[in-house]
VOGU-3710 file (C-alpha; in Angstrom, 3 decimals, decimal comma):
1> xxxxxxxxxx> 25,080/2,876/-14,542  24,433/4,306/-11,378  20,736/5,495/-11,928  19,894/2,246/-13,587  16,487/0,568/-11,958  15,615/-3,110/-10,797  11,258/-3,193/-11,674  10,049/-5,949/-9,377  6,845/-7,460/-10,003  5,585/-10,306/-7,643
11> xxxxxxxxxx> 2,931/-12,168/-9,286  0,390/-15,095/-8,467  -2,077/-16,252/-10,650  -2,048/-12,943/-12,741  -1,724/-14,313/-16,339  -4,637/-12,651/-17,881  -2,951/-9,368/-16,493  0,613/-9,055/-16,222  1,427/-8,869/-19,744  0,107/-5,245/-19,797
21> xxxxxxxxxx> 2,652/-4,411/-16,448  5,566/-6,013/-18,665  4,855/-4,257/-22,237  4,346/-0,682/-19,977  7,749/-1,354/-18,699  9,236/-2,799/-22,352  7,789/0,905/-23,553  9,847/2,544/-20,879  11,948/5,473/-22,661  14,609/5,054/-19,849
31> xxxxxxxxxx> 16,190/2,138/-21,335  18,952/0,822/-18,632  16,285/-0,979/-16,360  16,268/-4,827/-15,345  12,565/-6,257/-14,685  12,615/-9,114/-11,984  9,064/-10,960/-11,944  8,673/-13,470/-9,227  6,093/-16,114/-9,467  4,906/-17,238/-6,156
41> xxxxxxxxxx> 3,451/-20,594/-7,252  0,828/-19,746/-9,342  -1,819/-22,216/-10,054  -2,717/-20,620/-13,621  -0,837/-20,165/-16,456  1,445/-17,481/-14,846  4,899/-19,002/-15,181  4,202/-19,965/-19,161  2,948/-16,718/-19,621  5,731/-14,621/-18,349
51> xxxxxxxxxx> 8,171/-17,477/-19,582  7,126/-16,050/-23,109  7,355/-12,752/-21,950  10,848/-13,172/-20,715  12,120/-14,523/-24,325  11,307/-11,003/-25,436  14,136/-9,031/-23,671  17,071/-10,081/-21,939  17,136/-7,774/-19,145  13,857/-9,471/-18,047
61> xxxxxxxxxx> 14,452/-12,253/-15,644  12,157/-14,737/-14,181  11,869/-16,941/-10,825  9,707/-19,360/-9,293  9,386/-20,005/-5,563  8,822/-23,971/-4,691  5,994/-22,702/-2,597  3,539/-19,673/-2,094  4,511/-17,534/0,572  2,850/-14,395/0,219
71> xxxxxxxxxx> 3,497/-10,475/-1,491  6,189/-9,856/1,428  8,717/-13,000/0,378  7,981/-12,122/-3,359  9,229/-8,529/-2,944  11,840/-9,606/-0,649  13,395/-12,095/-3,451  13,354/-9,339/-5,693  15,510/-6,849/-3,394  17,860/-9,616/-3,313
81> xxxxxxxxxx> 18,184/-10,470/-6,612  18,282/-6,876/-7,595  21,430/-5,599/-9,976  20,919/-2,123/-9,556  21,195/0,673/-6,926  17,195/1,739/-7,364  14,204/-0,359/-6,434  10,612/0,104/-8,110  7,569/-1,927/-7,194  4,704/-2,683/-9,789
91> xxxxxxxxxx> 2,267/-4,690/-9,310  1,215/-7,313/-11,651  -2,426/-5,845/-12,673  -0,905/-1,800/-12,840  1,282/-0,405/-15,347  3,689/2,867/-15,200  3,735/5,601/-17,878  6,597/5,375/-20,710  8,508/8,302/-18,630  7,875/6,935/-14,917
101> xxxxxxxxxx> 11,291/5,532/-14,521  13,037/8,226/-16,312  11,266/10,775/-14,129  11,660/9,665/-10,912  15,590/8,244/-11,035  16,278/12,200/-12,892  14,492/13,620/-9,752  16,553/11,599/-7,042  19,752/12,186/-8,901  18,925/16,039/-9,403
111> xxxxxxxxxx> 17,752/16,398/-5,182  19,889/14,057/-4,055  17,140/12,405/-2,294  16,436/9,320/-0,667  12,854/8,013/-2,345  11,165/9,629/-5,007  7,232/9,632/-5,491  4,967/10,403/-7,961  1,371/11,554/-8,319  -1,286/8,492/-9,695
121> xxxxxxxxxx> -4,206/7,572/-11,506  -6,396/4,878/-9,889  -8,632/3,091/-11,852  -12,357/1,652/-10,971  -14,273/-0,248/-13,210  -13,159/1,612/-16,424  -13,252/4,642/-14,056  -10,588/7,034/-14,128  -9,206/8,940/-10,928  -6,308/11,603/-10,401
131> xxxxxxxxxx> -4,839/10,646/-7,297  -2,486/13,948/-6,645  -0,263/14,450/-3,450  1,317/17,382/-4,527  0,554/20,083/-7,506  4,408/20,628/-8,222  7,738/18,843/-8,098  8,096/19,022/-4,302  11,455/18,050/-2,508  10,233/17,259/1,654
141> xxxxxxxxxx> 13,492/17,240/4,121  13,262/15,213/7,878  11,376/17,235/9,421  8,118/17,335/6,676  8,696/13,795/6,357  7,908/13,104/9,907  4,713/16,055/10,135  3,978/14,004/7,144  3,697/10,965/8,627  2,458/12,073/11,811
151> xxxxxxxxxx> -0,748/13,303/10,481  -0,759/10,171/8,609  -1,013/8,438/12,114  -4,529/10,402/12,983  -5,999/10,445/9,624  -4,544/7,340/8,277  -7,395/7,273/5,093  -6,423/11,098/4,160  -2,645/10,765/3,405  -1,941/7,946/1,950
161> xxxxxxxxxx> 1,116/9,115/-0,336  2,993/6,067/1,343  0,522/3,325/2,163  1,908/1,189/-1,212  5,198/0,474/-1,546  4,175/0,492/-5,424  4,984/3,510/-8,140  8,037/4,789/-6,144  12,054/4,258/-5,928  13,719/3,044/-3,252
171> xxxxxxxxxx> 17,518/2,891/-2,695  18,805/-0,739/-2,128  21,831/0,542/-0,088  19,103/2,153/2,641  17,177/-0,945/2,547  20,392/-3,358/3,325  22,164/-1,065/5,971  19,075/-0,480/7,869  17,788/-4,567/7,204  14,523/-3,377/5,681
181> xxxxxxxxxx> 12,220/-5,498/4,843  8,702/-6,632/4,074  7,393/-8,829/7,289  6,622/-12,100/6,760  3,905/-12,110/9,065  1,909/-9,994/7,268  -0,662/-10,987/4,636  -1,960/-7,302/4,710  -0,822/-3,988/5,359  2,958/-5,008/4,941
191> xxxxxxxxxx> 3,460/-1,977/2,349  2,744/0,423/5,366  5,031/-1,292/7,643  8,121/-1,440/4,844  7,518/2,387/4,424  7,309/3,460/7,802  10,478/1,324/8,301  12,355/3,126/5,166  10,997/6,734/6,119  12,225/6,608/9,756
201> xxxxxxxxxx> 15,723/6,029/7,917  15,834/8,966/5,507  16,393/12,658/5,100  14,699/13,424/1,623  12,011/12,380/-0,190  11,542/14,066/-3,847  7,529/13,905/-5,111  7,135/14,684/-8,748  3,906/16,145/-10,170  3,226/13,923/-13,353
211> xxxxxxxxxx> 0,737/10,886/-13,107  3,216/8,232/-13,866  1,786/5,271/-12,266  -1,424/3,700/-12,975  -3,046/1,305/-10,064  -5,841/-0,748/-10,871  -8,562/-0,644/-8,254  -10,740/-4,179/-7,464  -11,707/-6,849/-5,160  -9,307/-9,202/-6,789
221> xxxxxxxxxx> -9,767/-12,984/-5,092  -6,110/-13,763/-6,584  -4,315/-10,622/-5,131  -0,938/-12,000/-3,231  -2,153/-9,835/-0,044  -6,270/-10,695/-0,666  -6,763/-11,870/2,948  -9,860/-10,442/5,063  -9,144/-12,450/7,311  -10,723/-12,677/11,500
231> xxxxxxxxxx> -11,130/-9,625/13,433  -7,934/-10,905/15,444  -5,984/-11,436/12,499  -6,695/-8,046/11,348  -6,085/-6,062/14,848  -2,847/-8,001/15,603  -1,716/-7,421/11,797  -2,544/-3,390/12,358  -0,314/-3,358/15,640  2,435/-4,925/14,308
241> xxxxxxxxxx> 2,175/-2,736/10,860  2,499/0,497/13,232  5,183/-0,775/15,276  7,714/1,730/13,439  5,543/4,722/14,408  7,723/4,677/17,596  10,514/5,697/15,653  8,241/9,327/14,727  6,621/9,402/17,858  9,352/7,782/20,653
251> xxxxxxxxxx> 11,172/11,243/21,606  9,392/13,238/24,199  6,495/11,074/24,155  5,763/8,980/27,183  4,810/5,460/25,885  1,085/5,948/27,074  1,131/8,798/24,692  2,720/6,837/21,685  0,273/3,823/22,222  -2,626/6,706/21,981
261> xxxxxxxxxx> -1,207/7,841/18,671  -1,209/3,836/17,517  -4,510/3,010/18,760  -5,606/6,149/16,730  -3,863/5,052/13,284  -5,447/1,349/14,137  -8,999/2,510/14,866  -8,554/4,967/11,291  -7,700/2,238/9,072  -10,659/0,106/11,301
271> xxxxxxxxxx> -13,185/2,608/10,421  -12,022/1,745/6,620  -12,391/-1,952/7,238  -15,443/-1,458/8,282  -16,665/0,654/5,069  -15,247/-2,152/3,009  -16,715/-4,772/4,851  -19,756/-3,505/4,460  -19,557/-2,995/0,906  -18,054/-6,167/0,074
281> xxxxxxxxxx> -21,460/-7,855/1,947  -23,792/-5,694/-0,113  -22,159/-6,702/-3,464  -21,493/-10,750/-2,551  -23,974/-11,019/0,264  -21,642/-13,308/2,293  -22,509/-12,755/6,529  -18,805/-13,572/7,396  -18,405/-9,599/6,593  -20,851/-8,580/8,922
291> xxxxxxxxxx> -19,045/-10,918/11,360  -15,863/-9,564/11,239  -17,825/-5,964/11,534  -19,355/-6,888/14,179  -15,812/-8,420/16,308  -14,353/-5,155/15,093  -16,568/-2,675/16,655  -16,807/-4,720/19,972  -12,778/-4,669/20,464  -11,259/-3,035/22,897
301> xxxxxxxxxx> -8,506/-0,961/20,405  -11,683/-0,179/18,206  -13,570/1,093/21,304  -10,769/3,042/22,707  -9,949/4,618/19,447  -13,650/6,437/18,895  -13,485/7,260/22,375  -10,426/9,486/22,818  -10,929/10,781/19,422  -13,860/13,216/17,698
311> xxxxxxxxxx> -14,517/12,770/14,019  -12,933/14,987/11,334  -14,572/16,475/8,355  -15,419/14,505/5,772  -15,963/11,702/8,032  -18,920/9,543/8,945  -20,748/10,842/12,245  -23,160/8,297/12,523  -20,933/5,824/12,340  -18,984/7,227/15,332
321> xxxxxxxxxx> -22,192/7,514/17,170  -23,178/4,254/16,655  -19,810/2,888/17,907  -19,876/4,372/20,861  -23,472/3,001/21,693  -21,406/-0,243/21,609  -24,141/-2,184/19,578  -22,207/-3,555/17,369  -25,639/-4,351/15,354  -26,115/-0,264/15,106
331> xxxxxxxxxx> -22,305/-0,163/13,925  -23,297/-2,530/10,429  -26,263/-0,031/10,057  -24,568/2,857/10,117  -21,980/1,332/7,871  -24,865/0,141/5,030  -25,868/3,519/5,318  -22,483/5,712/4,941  -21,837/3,244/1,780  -25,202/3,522/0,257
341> xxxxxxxx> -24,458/7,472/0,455  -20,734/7,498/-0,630  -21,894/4,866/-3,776  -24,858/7,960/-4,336  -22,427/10,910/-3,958  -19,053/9,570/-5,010  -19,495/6,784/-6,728  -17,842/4,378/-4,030
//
């Protein structure tokens, strides 16, 4: 059938979890679905546990890579492998509502759209959040797609609607004529550069308003894409994430003005680093975080970014200020102290 749906979940060392993604996708009440799990050389009982899993349904197939190579391969082998015409991501700790699949293929098929979106739940210790990006079905043409990302590019943290490649449908036959893919290279943000990649491709993109996909918020050590990584690492993995931006940005803007817009996506999702960095040192006390903190806010990208831009509303001043005093000390201050207020006022 021509809306039928390939679920592909790459998984490493996710055995105590992934049997909850695989029964919310067995529960699915769109029944013509396949379910392609990779196993990137998992060191736990992964492969016996979703070797069980697969002897409950036929139309759930299994592989095993002779060697870990990352999220990015994972997904990749699944595209490949893929029967069908639509695409859906899950990860192995998350799980989709019984109507996700059926809801999003009937919306692409009804707007004749490209990818199709939904509104999310994220979930934080037990803690339950409505993630919404829009209040009603919502069909965006070209044009809103590229505003849309655009404002992404200054305010990276605020719309995040396609940061994951997870909860969403993609059409295999844009991702092979275009050769779309997830990098390689990249250990982290590799969702951001697949989307950008797709969206710069597309005409319509069809949001619908139920919460259909649940992601599971945590520090998890055994995440395929887990990797803090050096300061470096992190910059050079940000640049070549944002490379597609020149396809939004590249007409009638002079390439000093699209390398502004960059830096100003890279120094957004830095100022998030940062935040988490922070964070992660006050719960596991381990100084390598306030190393990477402090390499961050001494870089030139970093330092460019918070000087050609003001803060917004809603976002940290001190920690601007104290970036621009370039003491990177003051810059793991102010960070202690915009967590210790967001974990008072938010719950962060």
């Amino acid at each position: 059938m021509a809306d039928s749906v390939s679920v592909i979940i790459p998984a490493y060392n996710c055995a105590s979890s992934i049997i909850v993604a695989v029964r919310s996708v067995l529960s699915q009440s769109k029944k013509n679905w396949e379910l392609i799990i990779v196993d990137d050389h998992s060191t736990d009982k992964t492969w016996e546990v979703i070797s069980e899993l697969a002897k409950l349904d036929g139309r759930i197939k299994i592989i095993k890579t002779k060697m870990g190579k990352g999220a990015s391969a994972a997904r990749n082998t699944g595209i490949k492998l893929a029967s069908f015409e639509y695409i859906f991501f899950l990860d192995s700790d998350d799980k989709i509502h019984r109507d996700c699949l059926m809801l999003l293929s009937n919306a692409l098929v009804e707007h004749q759209a490209d990818i199709a979106v939904s509104n999310q739940v994220h979930i934080k210790k037990a803690v339950r959040k409505d993630v919404v990006f829009f209040l009603e079905n919502t069909l965006l043409d070209k044009r809103q797609i590229d505003e849309y990302i655009q404002y992404y590019s200054y305010a990276p943290y605020s719309r995040y609607m396609f940061v994951h490649c997870w909860g969403r449908i993609y059409l295999k036959s844009i991702i092979e004529k275009a050769g779309i893919e997830f990098n390689h290279e990249l250990s982290q943000f590799e969702d951001v550069n697949f989307n950008l990649q797709y969206l710069s491709t597309i005409s319509k993109c069809v949001v619908v308003k139920e919460k259909l996909y649940e992601y599971v918020v945590g520090d998890n050590q055994n995440s395929m894409s887990f990797k803090t990584g050096s300061c470096g690492n992190i910059v050079n993995a940000l640049w070549l994430a944002f490379k597609p931006l020149d396809s939004f940005f590249g007409v009638g803007l002079s390439g000093d003005a699209v390398r502004k817009v960059k830096i100003n996506a890279i120094g957004g999702m830095l100022m998030v680093i940062i935040l988490r960095l922070c964070r992660n040192f006050m719960h596991t006390f381990e100084f390598k975080n306030i190393k990477i903190i402090l390499d961050i806010s001494s870089s030139a990208v970093f330092l460019d970014f918070v000087n050609q831009r003001k803060p917004l509303k809603g976002e940290s001043k001190i920690l601007y200020w104290s970036s621009r005093s370039k003491i990177p000390a003051c810059v793991v201050i102010a960070g202690m102290i915009r967590v210790l207020y967001l974990k008072v006022r938010h719950g962060y």
